[in-house]
N, C-alpha and C positions, 0 to 999 in steps of 0.2 A: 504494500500500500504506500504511495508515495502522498503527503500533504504538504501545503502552503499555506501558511499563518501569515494573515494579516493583522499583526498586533495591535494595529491600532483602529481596527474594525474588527473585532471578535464576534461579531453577531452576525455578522458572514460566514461566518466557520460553518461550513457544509459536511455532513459525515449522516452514515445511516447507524439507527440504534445498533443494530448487529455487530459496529464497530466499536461502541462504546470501551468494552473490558479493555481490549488490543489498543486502544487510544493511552485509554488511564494506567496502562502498566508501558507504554510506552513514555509518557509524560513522565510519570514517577522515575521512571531508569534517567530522563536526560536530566532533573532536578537533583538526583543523587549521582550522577557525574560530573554537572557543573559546580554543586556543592564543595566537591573535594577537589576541584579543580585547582592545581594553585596560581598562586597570585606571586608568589616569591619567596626566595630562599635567602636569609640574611643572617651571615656569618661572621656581621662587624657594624659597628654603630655609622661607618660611612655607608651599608648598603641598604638601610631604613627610610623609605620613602619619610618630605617631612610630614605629611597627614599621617603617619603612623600613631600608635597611641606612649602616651611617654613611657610606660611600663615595659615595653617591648626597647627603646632604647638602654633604659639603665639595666636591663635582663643583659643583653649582649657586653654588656662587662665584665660577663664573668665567663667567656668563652673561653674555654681549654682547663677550668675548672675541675676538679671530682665533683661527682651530684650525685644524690638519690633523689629518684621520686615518689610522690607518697603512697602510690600504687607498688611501689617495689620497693620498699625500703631495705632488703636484704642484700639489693645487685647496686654494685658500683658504677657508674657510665660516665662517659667525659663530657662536660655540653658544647655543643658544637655550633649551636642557633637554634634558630624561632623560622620555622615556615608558615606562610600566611596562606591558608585559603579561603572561599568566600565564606564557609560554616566556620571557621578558627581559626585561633593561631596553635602550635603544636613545637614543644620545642625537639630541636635533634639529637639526640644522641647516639651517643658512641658506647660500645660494653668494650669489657676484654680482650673478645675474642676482634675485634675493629667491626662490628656487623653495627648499620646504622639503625634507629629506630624512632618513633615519633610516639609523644608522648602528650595529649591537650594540656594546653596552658591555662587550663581549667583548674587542673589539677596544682598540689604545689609542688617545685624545687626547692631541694638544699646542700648548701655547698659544705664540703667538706670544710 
C-alpha cells in the first residue's frame, strides 16, 4: 500500500476501513522510529548545540570519568556522553570489557 499525507489537510486523508489496523500499526512503527531517532552524539561541552539544556553541558564535564548508574550500581562504566534523541537524552557508556551502552538520563549518574 503506498500513501501520501497531506499534513496540512488531514481530512483529505482517503483510506478504506479494511485499512485501518495496517495504517495504525504502520503509524505506530514510524513514531517509535522517529522517537529514537537521534538528534546527536556529544562527547565535549564544545559539541552541545547552544538550545541545549544547561544540565546536559555541566554532565559533559565529567567525561572519561568512572560512573555507576542507578540501575547498575554493581558494574563500573567510563562516561563517555549524552546522546540526544527526540524521546531523550541517554548518557554513553563504556564497561570493561570497551562495549558501548546507553543509559536514560532519567535515571541518575555517579562519579566515582
Amino acid at each position: 500500500m503506498k500513501i501520501t499525507i497531506d499534513t496540512d489537510n488531514l481530512e483529505t486523508l482517503k483510506y478504506k476501513t479494511e485499512d485501518v489496523p495496517i495504517l495504525m500499526k504502520t503509524f505506530q512503527q514510524l513514531i517509535n522510529k522517529l522517537m529514537y531517532e537521534v538528534i546527536g552524539n556529544y562527547y565535549s561541552v564544545d559539541d552541545v548545540p547552544e538550545d541545549a539544556p544547561k544540565w546536559v553541558k555541566e554532565e559533559l564535564l565529567n567525561v572519561g570519568k568512572t560512573c555507576y548508574v542507578d540501575e547498575h550500581m554493581n558494574k563500573e562504566y567510563v562516561f563517555k556522553g549524552i546522546q540526544e534523541t527526540f524521546e531523550d537524552y541517554y548518557y554513553i557508556l563504556e564497561n570493561n570489557d570497551k562495549q558501548i551502552s546507553y543509559s536514560s538520563c532519567v535515571g541518575k549518574i555517579f562519579y566515582k
